[in-house]
C-alpha positions in Angstrom: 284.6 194.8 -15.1 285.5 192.1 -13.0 284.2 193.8 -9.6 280.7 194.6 -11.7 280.5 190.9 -12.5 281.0 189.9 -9.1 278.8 192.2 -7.5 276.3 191.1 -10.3 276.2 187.3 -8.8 276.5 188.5 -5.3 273.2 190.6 -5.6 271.6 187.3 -7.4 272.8 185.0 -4.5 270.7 186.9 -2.1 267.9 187.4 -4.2 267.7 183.2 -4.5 268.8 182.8 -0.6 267.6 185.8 1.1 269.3 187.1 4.5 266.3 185.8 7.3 265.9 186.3 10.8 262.9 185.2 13.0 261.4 187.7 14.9 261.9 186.9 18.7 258.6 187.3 20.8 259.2 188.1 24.7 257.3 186.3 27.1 257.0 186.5 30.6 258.4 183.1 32.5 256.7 182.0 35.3 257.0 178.5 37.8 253.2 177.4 38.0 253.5 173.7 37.3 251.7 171.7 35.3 251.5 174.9 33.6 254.5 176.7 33.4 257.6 175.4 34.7 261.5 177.7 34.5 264.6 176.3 34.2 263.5 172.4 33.3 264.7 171.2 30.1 262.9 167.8 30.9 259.1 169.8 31.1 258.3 173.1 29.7 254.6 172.8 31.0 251.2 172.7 29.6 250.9 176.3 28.9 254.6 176.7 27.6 254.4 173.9 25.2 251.4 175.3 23.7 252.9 178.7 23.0 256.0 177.1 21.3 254.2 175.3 19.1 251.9 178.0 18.0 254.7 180.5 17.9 257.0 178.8 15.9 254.0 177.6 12.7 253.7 181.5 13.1 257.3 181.9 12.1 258.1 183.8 15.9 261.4 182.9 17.9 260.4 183.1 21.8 262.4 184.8 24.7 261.3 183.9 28.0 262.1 186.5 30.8 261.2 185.6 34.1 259.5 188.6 36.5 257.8 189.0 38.9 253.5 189.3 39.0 253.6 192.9 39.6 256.0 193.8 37.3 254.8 191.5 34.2 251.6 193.7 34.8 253.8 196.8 34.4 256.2 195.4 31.6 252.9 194.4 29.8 251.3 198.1 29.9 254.7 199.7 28.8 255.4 197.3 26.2 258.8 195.7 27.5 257.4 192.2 27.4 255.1 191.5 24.2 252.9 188.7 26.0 251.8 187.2 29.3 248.8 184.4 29.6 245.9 186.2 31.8 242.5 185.1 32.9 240.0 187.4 31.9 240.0 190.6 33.6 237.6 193.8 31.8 240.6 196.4 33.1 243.2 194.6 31.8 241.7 195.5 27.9 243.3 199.0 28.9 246.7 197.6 28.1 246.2 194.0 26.3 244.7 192.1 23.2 243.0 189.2 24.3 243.3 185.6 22.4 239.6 184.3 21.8 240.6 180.5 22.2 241.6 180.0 25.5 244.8 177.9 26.1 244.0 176.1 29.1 241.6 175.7 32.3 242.0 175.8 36.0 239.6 175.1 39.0 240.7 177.3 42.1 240.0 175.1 45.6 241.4 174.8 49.4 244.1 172.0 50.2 244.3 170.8 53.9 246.1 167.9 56.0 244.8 164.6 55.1 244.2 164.2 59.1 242.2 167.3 59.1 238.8 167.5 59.8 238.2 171.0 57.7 235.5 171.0 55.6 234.7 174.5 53.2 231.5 175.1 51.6 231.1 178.5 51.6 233.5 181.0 52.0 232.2 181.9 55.4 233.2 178.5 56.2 237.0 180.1 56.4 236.5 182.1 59.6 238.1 179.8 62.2 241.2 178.8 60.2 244.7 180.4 60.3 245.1 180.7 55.5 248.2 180.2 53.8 248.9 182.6 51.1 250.9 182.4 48.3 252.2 185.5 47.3 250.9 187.1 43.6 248.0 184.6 43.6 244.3 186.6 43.3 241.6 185.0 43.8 237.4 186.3 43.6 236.9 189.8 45.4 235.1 188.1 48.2 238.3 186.0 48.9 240.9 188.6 48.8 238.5 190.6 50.9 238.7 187.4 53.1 242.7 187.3 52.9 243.3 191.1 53.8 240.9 190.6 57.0 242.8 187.9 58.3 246.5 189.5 56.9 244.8 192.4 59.7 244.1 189.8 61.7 247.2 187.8 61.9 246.0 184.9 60.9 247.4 185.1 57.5 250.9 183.4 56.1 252.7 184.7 53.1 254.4 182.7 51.5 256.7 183.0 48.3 257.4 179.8 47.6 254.9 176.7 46.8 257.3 173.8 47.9 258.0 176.1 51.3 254.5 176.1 52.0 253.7 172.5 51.6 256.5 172.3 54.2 254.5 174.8 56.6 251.8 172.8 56.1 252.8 169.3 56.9 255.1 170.5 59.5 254.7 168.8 63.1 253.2 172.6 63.9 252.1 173.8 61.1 252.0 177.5 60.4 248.4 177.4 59.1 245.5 175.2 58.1 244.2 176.2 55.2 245.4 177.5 51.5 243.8 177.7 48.0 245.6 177.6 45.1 244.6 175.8 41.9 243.3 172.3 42.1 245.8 170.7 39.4 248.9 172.9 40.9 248.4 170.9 44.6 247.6 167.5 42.8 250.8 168.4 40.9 253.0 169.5 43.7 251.9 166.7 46.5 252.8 163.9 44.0 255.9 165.8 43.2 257.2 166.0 47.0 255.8 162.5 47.6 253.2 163.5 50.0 249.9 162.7 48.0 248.8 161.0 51.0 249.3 163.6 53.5 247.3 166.3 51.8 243.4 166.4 51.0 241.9 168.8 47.9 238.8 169.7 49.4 235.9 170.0 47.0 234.5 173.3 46.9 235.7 174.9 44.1 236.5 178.7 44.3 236.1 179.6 40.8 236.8 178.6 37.4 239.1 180.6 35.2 240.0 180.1 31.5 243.3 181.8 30.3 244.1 183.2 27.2 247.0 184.7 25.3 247.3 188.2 25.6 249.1 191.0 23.5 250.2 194.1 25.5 248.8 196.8 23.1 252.5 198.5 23.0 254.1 195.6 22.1 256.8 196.8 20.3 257.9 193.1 18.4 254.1 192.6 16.9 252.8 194.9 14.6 249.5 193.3 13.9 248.0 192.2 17.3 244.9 191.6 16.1 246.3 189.2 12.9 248.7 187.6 15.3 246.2 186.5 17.9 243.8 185.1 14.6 246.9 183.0 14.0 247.4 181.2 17.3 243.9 181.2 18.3 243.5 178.9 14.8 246.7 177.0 16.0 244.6 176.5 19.9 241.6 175.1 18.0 243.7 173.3 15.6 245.6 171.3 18.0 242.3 170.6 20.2 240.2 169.4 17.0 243.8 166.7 16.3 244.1 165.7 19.4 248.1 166.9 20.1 246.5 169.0 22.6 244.6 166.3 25.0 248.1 164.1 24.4 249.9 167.4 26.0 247.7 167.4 28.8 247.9 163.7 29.0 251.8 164.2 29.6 251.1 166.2 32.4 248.5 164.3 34.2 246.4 166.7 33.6 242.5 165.8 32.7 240.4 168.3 31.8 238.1 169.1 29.0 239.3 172.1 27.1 236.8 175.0 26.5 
């Protein structure tokens, strides 16, 4: 009788304080400051800060696993990661949901030394110049087509990490004369290092991406994609219509209107 009654109340305890868990969302990590930054409990970056918000008013724990380009593109068509941030791409709806509201913004251009002379206005305007390349980056066909020519060519540095090419760069014989890379990344980067002054971002711009929040489409940690992107896309445009998300930016240095 005893055991019944006690049973009894133990049944009723969970019923008023159910047993909950968040479900934990995988997420690849990447080091692209301002937008994504690894290992920094002082900035998460634009992009990560974002996600965190949105994630968590959906309920959603993250896990952030750190890979690298290639593989997120392989852990996002198997399903081992549930979401990566991609620029538009038509092939990549084979294997991912795409978020309608896009999270942020970039302009692609060239960055030089300040005491250079090189000025880009068409990409033909590359020809003469030894390119810095930073490994996992792509860029419009006509570029890359560019970049493999001169990879051919030997006139083509690949690099693997952005600090390590700035140093290339500004060295007293530097390894090449040219790189592209997104506009706010080298504005970021130069103040960072403290060498603002010895770098110039030319102005031609590249191309202009907007990036999204994509669901791999055998996510195995989201059962509803198509729900779950509704959610944060109506998170996105919530935080630009309150202004939280221009005060993110702010934090970052980063000015740019949101589309």
């Amino acid at each position: 009788m005893y055991h019944s009654k006690t049973t009894f109340l133990f049944i009723a305890i969970l019923v008023a304080f159910p047993l909950y868990a968040k479900q934990s969302i995988i997420i690849n990590d990447v080091y692209w400051p301002p937008y994504f930054f690894t290992g920094d409990k002082q900035q998460q970056g634009i992009g990560k800060e974002l996600i965190n918000i949105c994630l968590s008013q959906a309920d959603y724990n993250t896990e952030y696993h750190r890979l690298p380009v290639k593989r997120t593109h392989l852990y996002m068509e198997n399903g081992d990661i549930d979401i990566t941030i991609y620029s538009y791409r038509k092939s990549r709806e084979k294997f991912v949901w795409y978020g309608k509201e896009s999270l942020f913004n970039t302009n692609y251009g060239f960055m030089v030394r300040a005491d250079s002379d090189i000025n880009i206005t068409k990409l033909a305007d590359l020809t003469p110049y030894k390119m810095g390349y930073l490994a996992g980056l792509s860029y419009s066909p006509e570029l890359m087509e560019i970049i493999e020519a001169k990879a051919k060519n030997k006139e083509l540095t690949t690099g693997y990490n952005l600090v390590a090419m700035f140093s290339q760069l500004l060295a007293p014989t530097p390894r090449f004369d040219i790189m592209a890379d997104a506009k706010t990344t080298f504005y970021w980067q130069a103040q960072k290092l403290g060498v603002s002054d010895k770098i110039n971002v030319l102005d031609y711009t590249i191309n202009e991406k907007n990036y999204f929040i994509t669901v791999s489409k055998k996510s195995k940690n989201i059962t509803d994609p198509q729900a779950f992107l509704k959610k944060i896309d109506q998170c996105i445009k919530s935080l630009k219509n309150n202004g939280r998300y221009q005060a993110i930016l702010a934090t970052y240095g980063y000015k740019n209107s949101h589309k």
